[in-house]
Each structure stands twice: as structure tokens, then as C-alpha cells.
C-alpha positions in Angstrom: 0.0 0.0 0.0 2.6 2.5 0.8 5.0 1.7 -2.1 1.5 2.4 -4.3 1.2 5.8 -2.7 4.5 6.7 -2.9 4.5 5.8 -6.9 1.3 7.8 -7.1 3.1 10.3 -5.9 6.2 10.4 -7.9 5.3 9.1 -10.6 2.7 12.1 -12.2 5.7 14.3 -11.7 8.0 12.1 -13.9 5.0 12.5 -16.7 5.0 16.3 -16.5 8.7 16.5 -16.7 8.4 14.7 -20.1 5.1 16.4 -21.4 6.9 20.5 -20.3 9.8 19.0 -22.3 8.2 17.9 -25.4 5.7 20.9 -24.9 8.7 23.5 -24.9 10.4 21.4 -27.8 7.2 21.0 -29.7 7.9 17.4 -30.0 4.6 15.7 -32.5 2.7 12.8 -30.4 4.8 10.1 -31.8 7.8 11.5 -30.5 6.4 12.2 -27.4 5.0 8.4 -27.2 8.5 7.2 -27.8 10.0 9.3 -25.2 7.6 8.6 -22.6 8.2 4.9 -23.4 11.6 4.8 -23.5 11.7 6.9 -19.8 9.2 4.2 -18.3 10.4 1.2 -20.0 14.4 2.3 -18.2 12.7 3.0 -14.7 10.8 0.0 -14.8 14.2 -2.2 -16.3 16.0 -1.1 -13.9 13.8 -1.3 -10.8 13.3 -5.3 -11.9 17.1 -5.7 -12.1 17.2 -4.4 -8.7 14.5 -6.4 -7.4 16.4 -9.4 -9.2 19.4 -8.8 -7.5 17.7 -8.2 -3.7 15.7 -10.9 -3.8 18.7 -13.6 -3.6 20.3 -11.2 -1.2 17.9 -9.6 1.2 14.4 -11.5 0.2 12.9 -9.1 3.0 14.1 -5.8 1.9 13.1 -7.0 -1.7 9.3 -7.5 -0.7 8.7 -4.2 1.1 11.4 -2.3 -0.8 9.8 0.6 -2.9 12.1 0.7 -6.1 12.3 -3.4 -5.5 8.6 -3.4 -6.5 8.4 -0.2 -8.7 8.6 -2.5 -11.8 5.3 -4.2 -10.8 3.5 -0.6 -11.2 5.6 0.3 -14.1 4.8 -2.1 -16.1 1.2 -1.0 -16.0 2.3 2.6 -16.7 4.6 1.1 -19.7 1.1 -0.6 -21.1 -0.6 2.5 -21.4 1.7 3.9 -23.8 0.6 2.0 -27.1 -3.0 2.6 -26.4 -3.3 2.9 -29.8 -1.4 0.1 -31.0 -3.3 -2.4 -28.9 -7.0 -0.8 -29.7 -5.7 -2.6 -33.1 -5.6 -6.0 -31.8 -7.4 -8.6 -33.7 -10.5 -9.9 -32.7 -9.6 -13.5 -32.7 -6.2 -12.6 -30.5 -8.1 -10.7 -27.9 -9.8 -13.8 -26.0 -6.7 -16.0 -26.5 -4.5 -12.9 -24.8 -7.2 -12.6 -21.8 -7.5 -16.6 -21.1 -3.7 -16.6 -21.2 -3.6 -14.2 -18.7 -6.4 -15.6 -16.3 -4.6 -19.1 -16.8 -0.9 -17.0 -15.7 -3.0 -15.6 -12.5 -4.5 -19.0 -11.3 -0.8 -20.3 -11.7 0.7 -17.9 -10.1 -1.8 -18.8 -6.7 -0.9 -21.8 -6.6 3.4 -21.8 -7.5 4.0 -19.2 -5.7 4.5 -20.0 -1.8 7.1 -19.4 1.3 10.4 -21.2 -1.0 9.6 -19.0 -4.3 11.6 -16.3 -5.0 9.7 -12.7 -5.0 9.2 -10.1 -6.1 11.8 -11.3 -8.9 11.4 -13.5 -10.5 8.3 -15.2 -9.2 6.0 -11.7 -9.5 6.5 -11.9 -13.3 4.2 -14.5 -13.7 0.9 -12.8 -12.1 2.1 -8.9 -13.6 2.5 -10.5 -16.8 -0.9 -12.7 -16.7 -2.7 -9.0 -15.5 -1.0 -7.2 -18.3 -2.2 -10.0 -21.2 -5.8 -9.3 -19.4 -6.1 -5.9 -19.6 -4.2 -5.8 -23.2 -6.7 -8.2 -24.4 -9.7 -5.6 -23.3 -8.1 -2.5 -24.7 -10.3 -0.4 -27.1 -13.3 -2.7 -26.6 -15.8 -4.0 -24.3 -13.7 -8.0 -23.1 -17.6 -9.4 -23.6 -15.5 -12.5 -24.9 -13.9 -13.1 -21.2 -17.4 -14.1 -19.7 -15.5 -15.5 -16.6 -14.4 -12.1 -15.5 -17.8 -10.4 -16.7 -20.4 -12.5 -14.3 -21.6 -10.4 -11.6 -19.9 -12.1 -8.8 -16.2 -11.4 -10.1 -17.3 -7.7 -10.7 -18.9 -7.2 -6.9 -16.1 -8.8 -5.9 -14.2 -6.5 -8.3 -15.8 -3.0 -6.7 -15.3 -4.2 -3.3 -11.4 -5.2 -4.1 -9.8 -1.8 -2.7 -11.7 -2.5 1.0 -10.8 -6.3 0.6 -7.6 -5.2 0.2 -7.6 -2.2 3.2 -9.2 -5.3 5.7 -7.9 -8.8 5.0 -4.3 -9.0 6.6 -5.6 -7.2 9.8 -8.2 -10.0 10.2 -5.7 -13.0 8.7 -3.5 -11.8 11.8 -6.2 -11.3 15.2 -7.5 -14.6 13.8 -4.8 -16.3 13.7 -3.6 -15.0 17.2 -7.1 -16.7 18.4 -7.5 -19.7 15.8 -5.1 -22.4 15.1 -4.6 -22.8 10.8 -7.2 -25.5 9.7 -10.6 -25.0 7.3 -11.8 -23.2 9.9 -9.7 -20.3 10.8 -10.1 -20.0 6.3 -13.7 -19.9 6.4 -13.5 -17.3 9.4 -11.1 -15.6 7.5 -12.8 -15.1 4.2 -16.4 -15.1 6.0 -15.5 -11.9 8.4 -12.5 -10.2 5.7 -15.7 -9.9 2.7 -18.4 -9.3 5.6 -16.0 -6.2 6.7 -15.2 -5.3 3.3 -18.7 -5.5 2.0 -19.8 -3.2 5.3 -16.5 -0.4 4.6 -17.5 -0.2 0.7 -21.3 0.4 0.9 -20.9 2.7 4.9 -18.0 4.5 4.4 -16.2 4.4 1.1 -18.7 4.5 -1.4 -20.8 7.5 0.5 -17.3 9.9 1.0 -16.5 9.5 -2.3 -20.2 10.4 -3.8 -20.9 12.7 -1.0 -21.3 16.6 -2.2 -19.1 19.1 0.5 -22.7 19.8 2.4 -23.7 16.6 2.8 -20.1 15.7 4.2 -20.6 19.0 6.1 -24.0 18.0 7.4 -22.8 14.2 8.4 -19.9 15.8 10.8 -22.5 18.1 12.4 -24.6 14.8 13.0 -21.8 12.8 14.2 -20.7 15.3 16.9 -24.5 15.8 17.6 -24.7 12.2 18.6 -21.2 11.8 20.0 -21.6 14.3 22.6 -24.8 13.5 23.4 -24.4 9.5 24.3 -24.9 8.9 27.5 -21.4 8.3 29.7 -21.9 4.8 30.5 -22.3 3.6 27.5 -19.4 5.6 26.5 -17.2 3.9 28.8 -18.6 0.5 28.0 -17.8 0.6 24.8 -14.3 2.0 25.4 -14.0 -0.9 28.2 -14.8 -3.8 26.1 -12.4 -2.6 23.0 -9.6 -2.2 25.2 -10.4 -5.9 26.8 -10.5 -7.5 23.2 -7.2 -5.4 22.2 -5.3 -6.7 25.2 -6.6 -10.8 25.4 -5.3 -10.8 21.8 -2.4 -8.9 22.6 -1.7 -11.3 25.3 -2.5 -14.0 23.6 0.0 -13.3 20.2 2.8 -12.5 23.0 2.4 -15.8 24.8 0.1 -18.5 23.1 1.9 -21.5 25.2 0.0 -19.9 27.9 -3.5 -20.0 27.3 -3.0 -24.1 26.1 -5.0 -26.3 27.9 -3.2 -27.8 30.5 -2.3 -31.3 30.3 -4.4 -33.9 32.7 -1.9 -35.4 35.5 -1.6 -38.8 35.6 -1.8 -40.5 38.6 -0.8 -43.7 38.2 2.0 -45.7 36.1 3.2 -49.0 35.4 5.6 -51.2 37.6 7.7 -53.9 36.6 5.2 -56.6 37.8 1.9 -54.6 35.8 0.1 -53.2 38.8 -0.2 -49.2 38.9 2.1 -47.2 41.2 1.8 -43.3 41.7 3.5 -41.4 39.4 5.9 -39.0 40.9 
């Protein structure tokens, strides 16, 4: 999440060097196309070296590095240049491209694990797989790729940025609580999409529809009712969070201690088979 931000925020910069550059020099578009290319494809080259090269080193400082996973977005960015080129595609390439792609993504789930190499070289296979998806839907509506296009995949789809915001904080309090089997999965994906589902339709889909006097008008309501709640339950509901907060605090610090504790046995066997006490 922060290596996205931080590209969203260097990266628009990089695009209005270029564009004050081939403005002042009155470059024509496909100059400008070329040298926007060539500047993205080097960043994006050279970040994947890096990444490359930090992987076998430092796997660690390769996964939450920023210019060790720059490639990933740059790749993207690199797409976008030949727009044009790839509205052209063929008809009859465009669903073999897409299904290519889905079939590189549903790879990628299952070979990549704990002993795989990433970001390099193992993260090529699910950018690559994304890129062939959305090359394949370029300049025309992917009706061909009906497995993406059902309604479940799309909700799933709108909802992905709050899936994303909620899913490791709940993959880590559960796990601090529940011990990995089918269960602790279904928990997992039951409450992660319940929260998600809740934080797109509550909160994210209303503040970024909302006009500046309806936001207005919402804060106003929301001090009106925080000030006038009555005490107690105030401090109730402050009470029980901190409760929760610390038992799975506790628990993630030591989990040996809140084990059942094993049942004493009383009574072992002798040499001539009856019991004796156990000491």
C-alpha cells in the first residue's frame, strides 16, 4: 500500500517533466509516445534488475522495498503507452490474450509460496498474466472473457480496494485466536468480505459520492450524537475494546500460555503390571 502511494506520488511528476519538455520542444505525439516509453520502460528495467538482485540477497528488503517493487506498477504505466497500437488488436487474438492471462494468475496462486523467489522473479508471472488481461480488453468491451464479466467477479471487483484495506488485519487477530485449519479459512474469508462488503457500501462508497454539504452536514450529525451519548455507554464501549485489544495482545505475546493444561496422571506401570503413583 505505501510503495503504491509513494509511486502515485512520484510518478505524475515524472509524466510532467516529459510532457513540459516535449511541450517546450514542440515534440509531435509520436515522438512524445517514444520518449515517454523509453523513460518508463528504463525505470521500470532497472527497478526489476534491482528487485532481481535483492531478492537472492535480502528476500525481505526485496518484498517491502519501494524501487524493489516499482517495476510491478511500471509495467502497467509502460502498457498504457501503445494505447493505440493495442485498440488494433485482432478480434480472434483478444480472448486467446485474456485466457492466457487468467490461466498465468491462477498459476501464479498456486506456484507461488514461502520457497519462491519474490518479487523477482516469481511476480512476473501474475504482472505478466494481469497485463495480457487488460491488453486483451483494450479499445473494446472484453464481452469475450465471460469469466471475468459475471456479476460475482465484478462485486467482488468494486469491493477489491476495501478487501484489500481489511484482509491482513483479520488474517492476523484470527490467527492470534485460531489455530490454521478449514476453519480459521472460512473465518477468515467469511468476516474479511463481511467487513469489506460493510467499509465499501458505509463509508467508502458514500465519502467519495458525497457533495461538501452533505459531508458537512454528516460531521455536524456525528458530533451531535457523539456528545450526546450517555457516559456509560461511553465507557462501556471504550472498556470492552480495550479488553479484546489486550486478550489478543496477550494472547500473540504468549500462546503456550492459554493451552489447555495437560491432565496429571496419577498412576503408572511397575515392573510386575500393577499401577504405582507417578511422581
Amino acid at each position: 500500500m505505501s510503495i503504491e502511494e509513494q509511486f502515485l506520488f512520484f510518478w505524475p511528476l515524472i509524466i510532467l517533466a516529459i510532457t513540459v519538455i516535449a511541450v517546450r520542444w514542440q515534440w509531435r505525439e509520436e515522438r512524445f509516445t517514444v520518449a515517454m516509453a523509453i523513460v518508463i520502460g528504463g525505470v521500470t528495467a532497472a527497478s526489476l534488475v534491482w528487485a532481481f538482485h535483492l531478492s537472492s540477497v535480502s528476500p525481505t528488503w526485496a518484498y517491502f522495498g519501494t524501487f524493489t517493487r516499482l517495476w510491478e506498477l511500471g509495467a502497467g504505466a509502460l502498457l498504457a503507452t501503445p494505447v493505440g497500437v493495442l485498440s488494433r488488436t485482432p478480434d480472434w487474438l483478444r480472448p486467446l490474450l485474456s485466457w492466457i492471462g487468467v490461466g498465468a494468475l491462477a498459476a501464479s496462486a498456486s506456484l507461488i509460496g514461502d520457497a519462491t523467489a519474490f518479487p523477482a522473479p516469481w511476480a512476473l508471472l501474475p504482472v505478466a498474466g494481469t497485463l495480457l488481461v487488460i491488453a486483451a480488453g483494450v479499445g473494446r468491451e472484453p464481452a469475450f472473457q465471460p469469466l471475468l464479466r459475471n456479476r460475482a467477479l465484478t462485486y467482488v471487483g468494486n469491493i477489491s480496494y476495501s478487501l484489500y484495506l481489511v484482509h491482513w488485519p483479520v488474517i492476523v487477530l484470527l490467527a492470534a485466536v485460531m489455530s490454521a485449519s478449514v476453519y480459521y479459512d472460512a473465518a477468515v474469508l467469511a468476516l474479511a468480505f463481511g467487513l469489506a462488503i460493510a467499509l465499501h457500501h458505509f463509508v467508502d462508497t458514500p465519502v467519495r459520492y458525497a457533495s461538501v454539504a452533505a459531508v458537512r452536514q454528516a460531521r455536524r450529525d456525528f458530533k451531535h450524537r457523539l456528545f450526546h451519548v450517555e457516559f456509560a455507554t461511553k465507557v462501556a464501549g471504550v472498556a470492552a475494546l480495550l479488553l479484546i485489544t489486550a486478550s489478543l495482545v496477550a494472547y500473540a505475546a504468549r500462546p503456550d500460555a492459554y493451552k489447555a493444561a495437560p491432565q496429571p496422571v496419577c498412576c503408572g506401570p511397575t515392573h510386575a503390571g500393577t499401577p504405582s503413583p507417578q511422581r
